[in-house]
C-alpha positions as CSV (number, residue, x, y, z in Angstrom):
1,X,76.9,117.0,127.0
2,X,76.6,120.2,124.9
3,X,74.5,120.2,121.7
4,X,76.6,120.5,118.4
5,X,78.5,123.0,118.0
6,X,77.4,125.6,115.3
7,X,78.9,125.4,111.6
8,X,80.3,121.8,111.9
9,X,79.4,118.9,109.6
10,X,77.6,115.9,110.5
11,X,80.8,114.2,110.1
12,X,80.4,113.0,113.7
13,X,77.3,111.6,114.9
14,X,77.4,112.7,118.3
15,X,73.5,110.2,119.3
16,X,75.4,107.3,117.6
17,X,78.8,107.9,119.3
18,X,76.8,108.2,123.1
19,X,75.0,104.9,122.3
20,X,78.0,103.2,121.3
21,X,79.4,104.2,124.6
22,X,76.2,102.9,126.5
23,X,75.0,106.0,126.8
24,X,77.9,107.2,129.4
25,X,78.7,110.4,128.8
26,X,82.3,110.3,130.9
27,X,83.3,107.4,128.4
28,X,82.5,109.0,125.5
29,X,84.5,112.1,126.6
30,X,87.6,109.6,127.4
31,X,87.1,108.0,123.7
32,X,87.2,111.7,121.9
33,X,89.9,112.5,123.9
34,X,91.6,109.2,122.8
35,X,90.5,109.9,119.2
36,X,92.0,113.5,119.4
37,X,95.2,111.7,120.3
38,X,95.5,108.8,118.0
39,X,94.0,110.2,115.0
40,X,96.5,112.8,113.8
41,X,99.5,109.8,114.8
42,X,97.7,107.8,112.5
43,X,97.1,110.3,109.6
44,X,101.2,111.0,109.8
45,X,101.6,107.0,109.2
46,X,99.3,107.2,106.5
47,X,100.9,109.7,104.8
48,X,104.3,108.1,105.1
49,X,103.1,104.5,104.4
50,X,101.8,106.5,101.3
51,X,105.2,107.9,100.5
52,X,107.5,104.6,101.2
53,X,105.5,102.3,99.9
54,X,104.9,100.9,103.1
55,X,102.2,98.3,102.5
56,X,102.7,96.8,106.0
57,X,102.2,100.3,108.1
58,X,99.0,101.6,105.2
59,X,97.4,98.4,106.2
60,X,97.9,99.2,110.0
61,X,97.3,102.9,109.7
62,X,94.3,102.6,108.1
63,X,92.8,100.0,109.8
64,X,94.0,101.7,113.0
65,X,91.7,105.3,111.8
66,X,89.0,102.8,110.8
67,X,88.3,101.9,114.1
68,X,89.1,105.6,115.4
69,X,86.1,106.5,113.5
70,X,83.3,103.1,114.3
71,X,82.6,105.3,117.6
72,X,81.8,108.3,115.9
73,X,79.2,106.7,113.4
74,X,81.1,108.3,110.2
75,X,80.5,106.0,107.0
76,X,82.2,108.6,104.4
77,X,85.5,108.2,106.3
78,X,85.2,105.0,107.6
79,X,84.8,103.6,104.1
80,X,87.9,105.8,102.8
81,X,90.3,104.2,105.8
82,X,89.1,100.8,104.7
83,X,89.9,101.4,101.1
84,X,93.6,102.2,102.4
85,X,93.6,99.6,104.7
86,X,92.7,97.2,101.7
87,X,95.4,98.7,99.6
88,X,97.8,98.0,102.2
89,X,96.7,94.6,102.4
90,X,97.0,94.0,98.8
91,X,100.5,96.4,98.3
92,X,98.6,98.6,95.8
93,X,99.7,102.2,96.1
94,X,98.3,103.3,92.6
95,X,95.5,104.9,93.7
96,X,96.3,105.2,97.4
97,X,97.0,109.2,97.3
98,X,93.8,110.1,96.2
99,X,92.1,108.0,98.4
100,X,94.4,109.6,100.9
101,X,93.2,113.2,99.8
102,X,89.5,112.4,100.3
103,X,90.4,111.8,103.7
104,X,92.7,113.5,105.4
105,X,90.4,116.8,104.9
106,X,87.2,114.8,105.9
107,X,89.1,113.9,109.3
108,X,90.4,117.5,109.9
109,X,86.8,118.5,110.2
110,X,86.2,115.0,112.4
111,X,88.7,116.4,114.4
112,X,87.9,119.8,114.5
113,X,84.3,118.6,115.3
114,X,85.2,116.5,118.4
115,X,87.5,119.4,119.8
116,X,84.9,121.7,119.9
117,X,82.2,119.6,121.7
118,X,85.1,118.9,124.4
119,X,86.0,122.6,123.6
120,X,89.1,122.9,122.9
């Protein structure tokens, strides 16, 4: 693998993400791509759940982009899909937006991060 890319955020924790994958570099590649696939699927159900009221698909959409994110070591956004994952557990959408907010930008770098080490 490459060494990180220039100007991205440490986000993604590439060490952390290779030992998860014990240290094969072919399934790591396979999991980004995954990630790359899944992720924004999972941000668009967040969003909606968000929007209905949906405390059924915020519950599975975030915990769905919680694991997403255990391979790539990140605590900031892990901890921000739990806290929607919880609210969809509990049906409260009162604060769900913001928490939404912090993380939808947070995984757009994630994302932007993971397609340039496969560079895309």
């Amino acid at each position: 693998m490459t060494e990180e890319p220039k100007g991205h955020d440490e986000l993604v924790n590439w060490a952390a993400a290779l030992d998860a994958a014990g240290g094969d570099e072919a399934l790591l590649l396979d999991l980004a791509r995954e990630f790359l696939n899944e992720a924004p699927m999972r941000l668009r159900d967040t969003r909606q759940a968000i929007d209905r009221s949906d405390a059924v698909l915020l519950r599975r959409s975030g915990h769905t982009l919680k694991s997403l994110l255990r391979i790539f070591d990140s605590p900031a956004a892990r901890e921000l899909a739990q806290q929607l994952e919880e609210k969809g557990k509990n049906s409260t959408f009162d604060d769900a937006p913001r928490v939404f907010a912090e993380l939808e930008p947070m995984m757009g770098r994630i994302i932007d991060n993971v397609k340039a080490r496969l560079g895309q």
